[in-house]
Each structure stands twice: as C-alpha cells, then as structure tokens.
C-alpha positions in Angstrom: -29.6 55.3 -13.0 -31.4 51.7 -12.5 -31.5 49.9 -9.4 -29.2 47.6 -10.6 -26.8 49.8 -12.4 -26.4 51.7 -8.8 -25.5 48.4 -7.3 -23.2 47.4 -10.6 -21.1 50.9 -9.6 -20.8 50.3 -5.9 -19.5 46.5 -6.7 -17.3 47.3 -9.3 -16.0 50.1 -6.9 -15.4 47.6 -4.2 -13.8 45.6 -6.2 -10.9 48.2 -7.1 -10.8 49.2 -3.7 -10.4 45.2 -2.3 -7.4 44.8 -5.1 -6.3 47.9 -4.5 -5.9 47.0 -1.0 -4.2 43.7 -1.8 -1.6 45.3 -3.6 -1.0 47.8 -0.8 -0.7 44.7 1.3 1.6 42.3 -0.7 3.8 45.6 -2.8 7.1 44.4 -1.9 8.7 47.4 0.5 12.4 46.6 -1.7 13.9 44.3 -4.4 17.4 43.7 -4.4 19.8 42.1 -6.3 22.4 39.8 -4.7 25.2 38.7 -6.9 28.0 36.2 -6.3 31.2 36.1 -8.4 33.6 33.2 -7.9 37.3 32.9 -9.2 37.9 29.9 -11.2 41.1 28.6 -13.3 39.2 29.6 -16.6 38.0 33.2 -14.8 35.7 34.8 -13.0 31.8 33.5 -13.2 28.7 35.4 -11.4 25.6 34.6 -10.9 22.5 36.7 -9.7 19.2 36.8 -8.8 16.5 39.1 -7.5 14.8 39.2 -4.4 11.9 41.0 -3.2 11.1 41.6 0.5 7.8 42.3 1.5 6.9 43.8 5.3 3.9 43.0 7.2 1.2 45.5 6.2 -1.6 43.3 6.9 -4.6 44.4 9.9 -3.5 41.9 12.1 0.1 42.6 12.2 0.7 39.6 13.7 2.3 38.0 10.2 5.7 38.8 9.8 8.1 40.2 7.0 8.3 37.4 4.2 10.5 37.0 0.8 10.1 36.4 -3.0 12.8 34.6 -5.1 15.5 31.8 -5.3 18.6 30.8 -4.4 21.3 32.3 -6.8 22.7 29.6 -8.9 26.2 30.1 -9.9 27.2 27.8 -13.2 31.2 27.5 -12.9 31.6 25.4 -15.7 33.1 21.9 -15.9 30.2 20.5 -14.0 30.5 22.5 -11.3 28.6 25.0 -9.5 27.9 27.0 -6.5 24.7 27.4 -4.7 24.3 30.8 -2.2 21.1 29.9 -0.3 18.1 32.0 1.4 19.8 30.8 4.7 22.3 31.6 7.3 23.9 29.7 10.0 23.3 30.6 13.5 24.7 28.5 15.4 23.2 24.9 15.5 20.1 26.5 13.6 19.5 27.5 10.0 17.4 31.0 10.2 15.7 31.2 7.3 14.9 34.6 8.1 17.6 37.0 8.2 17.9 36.7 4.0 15.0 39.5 4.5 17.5 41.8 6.0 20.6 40.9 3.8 20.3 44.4 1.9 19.3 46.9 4.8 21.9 45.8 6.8 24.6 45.8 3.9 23.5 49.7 2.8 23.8 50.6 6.4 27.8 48.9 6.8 28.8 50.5 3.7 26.9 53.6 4.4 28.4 53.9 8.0 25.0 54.5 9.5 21.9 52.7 10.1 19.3 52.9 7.2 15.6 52.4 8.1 13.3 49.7 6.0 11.4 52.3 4.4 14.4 54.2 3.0 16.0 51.3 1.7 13.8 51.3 -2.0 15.3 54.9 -2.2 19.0 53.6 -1.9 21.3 53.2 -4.9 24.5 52.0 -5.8 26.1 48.6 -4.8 27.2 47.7 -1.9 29.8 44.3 -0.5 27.7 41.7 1.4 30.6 40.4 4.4 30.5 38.5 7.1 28.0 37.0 8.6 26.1 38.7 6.4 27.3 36.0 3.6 24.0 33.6 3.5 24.6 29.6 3.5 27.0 28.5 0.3 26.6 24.7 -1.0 27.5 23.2 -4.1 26.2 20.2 -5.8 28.6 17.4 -7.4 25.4 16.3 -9.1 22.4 18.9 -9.4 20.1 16.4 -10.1 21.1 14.5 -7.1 20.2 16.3 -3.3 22.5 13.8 -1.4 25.5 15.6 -3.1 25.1 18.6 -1.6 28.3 19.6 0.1 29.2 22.6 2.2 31.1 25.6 0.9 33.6 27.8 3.6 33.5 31.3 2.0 37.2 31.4 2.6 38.3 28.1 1.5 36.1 27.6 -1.8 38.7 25.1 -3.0 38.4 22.3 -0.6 35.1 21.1 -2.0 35.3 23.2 -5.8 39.1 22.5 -6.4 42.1 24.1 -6.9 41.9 27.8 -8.4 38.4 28.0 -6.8 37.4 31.1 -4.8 34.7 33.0 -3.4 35.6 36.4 -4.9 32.9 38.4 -3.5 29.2 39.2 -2.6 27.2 42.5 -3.3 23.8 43.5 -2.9 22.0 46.0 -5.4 18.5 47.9 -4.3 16.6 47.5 -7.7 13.3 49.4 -8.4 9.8 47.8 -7.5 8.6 48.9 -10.9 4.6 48.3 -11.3 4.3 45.6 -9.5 2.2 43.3 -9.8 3.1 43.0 -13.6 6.9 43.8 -13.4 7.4 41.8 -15.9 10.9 43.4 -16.9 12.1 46.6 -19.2 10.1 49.4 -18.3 7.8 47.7 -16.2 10.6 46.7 -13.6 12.5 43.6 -13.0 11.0 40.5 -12.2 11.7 38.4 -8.9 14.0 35.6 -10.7 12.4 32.3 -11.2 13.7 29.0 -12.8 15.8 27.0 -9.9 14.3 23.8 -11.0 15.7 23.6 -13.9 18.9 23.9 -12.3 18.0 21.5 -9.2 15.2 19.6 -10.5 14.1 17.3 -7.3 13.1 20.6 -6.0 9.7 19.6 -7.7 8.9 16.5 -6.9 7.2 14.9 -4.2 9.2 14.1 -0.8 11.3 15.7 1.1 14.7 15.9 -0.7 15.1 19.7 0.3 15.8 18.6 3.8 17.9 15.7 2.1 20.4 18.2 0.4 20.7 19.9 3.5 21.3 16.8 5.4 24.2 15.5 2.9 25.7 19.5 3.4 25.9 18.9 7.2 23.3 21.5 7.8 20.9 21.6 10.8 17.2 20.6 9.8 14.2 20.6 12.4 10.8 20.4 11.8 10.7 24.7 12.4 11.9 25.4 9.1 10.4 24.6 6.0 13.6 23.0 4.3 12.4 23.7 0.1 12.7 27.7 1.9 16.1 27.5 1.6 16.2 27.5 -2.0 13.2 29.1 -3.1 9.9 31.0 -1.8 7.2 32.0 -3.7 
C-alpha cells in the first residue's frame, strides 16, 4: 500500500467515524405524533403533525434537550382554523420548552407510572394529552395576517371559533425514529412534518411578526424566547 493510499484509508475512516458521531449526537431519542380533533357543525376535523425530540448527547453536556417540527395546523373549514402551538402557558411566561416532554409525561399519566426518556421510543399505543399538558391553542381569522391571532380556551372553543365549535380531544402517538437521517417516510420512517408556511405565510418573511401573532393572542413575549419557536423549529 502507497504512502498516500495509507493516508486515503485513515481519512476516509475518520470521516465515517466524525458522521457517525454526528448522527449519534443529533438521532432524535423519540418522534411522536400529536394530533388534535375538534368538533365542528359539519363534524369532526384533525389535524397532526410529528415531532421529534432530541436529548443532549453532546461532550459538553451543557446544551440542552431541543425539538424538530411545527405547530399542528388544524383546517376546520369555512375559513377557519385552529392552531396548537410548541408552547405552554406558565404563568405570565410562555415556556417554549416543556413541548419536549408532552409525550413522556402523557405515556406515564396514562400508564399510571413514571416512564424514563430512554424507554419512551419503545412505548406504543396512543395515549390522551390533558391538562396542562394541552400546549398553547390560537386561531387565525386571517392566516395570512399575524395580528389576527386570537386565543383559544380548550374548554370554550366556541367563543372565538363559533357556535358548534369544540376542542374534542388531544393524543400523543410514540412513532418509530426509522433511519434517520433519511426518514424520508414508508419504510424508512416518518418524517418530522414540514410545510407551516404555507399555511401561515409571514412566518417567512423578514421582521418580527411571530412575536406580532402572539402579541394580537394576548400572549406574553420577552426577549428570552425566540417568538418564530412557537410555531416551528428546525
């Protein structure tokens, strides 16, 4: 073997060992699927989406456990729509956060015990998301237009939706990682669902009309939350 082949091998190896590393690193540890069905006068419409978590696996372990995915878009028909958020309220804050634990902590109320993170990829069935559990809800009289954002009370749908309008129920779905990184559906697993903007085009352009729909909902913005996070994270 040459001189340069030898040194050909032991970069190519490193290579494969640096992306295999990386995809140790950014693997999601679950995906899950949330789904939100809502009761209107012409039936019942759902909408899902899925969401990936991924833990800190990194050296430095001073990152912390991020998400993949979007909001989940619910079309209701006649121009309306409802919009369940990668928020929560707590408090006077919006925690961006807890979205990551939506799923773990939804197997581990319906399962009657506490399930770890690292068991949760192994958990099937679906399980009711309740509570405080039940992220941010909003609903846009114009989707093209932030300022008409409008807070959504899980138990009183119809105030800003209309009459015949309900919230019929949240549920969370552990789906497989498949190969990731090119889960690109069918065998290879499910994707983490893309395509918000279509549905709530100002998300792409310039500005900051994120923080402008959650302003017009009556939400709490600061400058410690990155306000587009609320509807979708790459």
């Amino acid at each position: 073997m040459s001189f340069i082949s030898k040194w050909a091998g032991l970069l190519g190896l490193l290579a494969v060992l640096v992306i295999g590393d990386q995809i140790r690193i950014n693997r999601p540890g679950h995906k899950y699927r949330l789904t939100v069905e809502v009761t209107t006068p012409g039936g019942i419409r759902t909408g899902s989406g899925i969401l990936a978590v991924v833990p800190d696996r990194g050296y430095s372990r001073g990152g912390r456990t991020t998400m993949r995915g979007e909001a989940v878009f619910v079309d209701l028909g006649h121009g309306k729509n409802l919009v369940a958020l990668l928020a929560h309220r707590q408090d006077a804050k919006l925690d961006l956060d807890d979205t990551n634990y939506v799923a773990l902590r939804a197997y581990g109320a319906a399962r009657g015990n506490r399930v770890s993170f690292n068991e949760l990829n192994r958990q099937t069935g679906v399980v009711p998301v309740q509570g405080d559990l039940v992220p941010v809800l909003v609903s846009f009289g114009d989707p093209a237009d932030p300022g008409t954002a409008r807070l959504v009370a899980g138990d009183h749908a119809d105030a800003v939706l209309g009459d015949g309008y309900a919230i019929r129920g949240l549920n969370a779905e552990v789906v497989p990682n498949g190969l990731w990184p090119i889960d690109f559906g069918g065998v290879l697993g499910e994707p983490v669902t893309r395509g918000i903007e279509a549905k709530l085009p100002w998300l792409t352009a310039p500005g900051e009309l994120a923080a402008t729909a959650l302003k017009a909902a009556g939400l709490p913005v600061g400058s410690e939350i990155e306000a587009r996070e609320a509807f979708a994270r790459k």
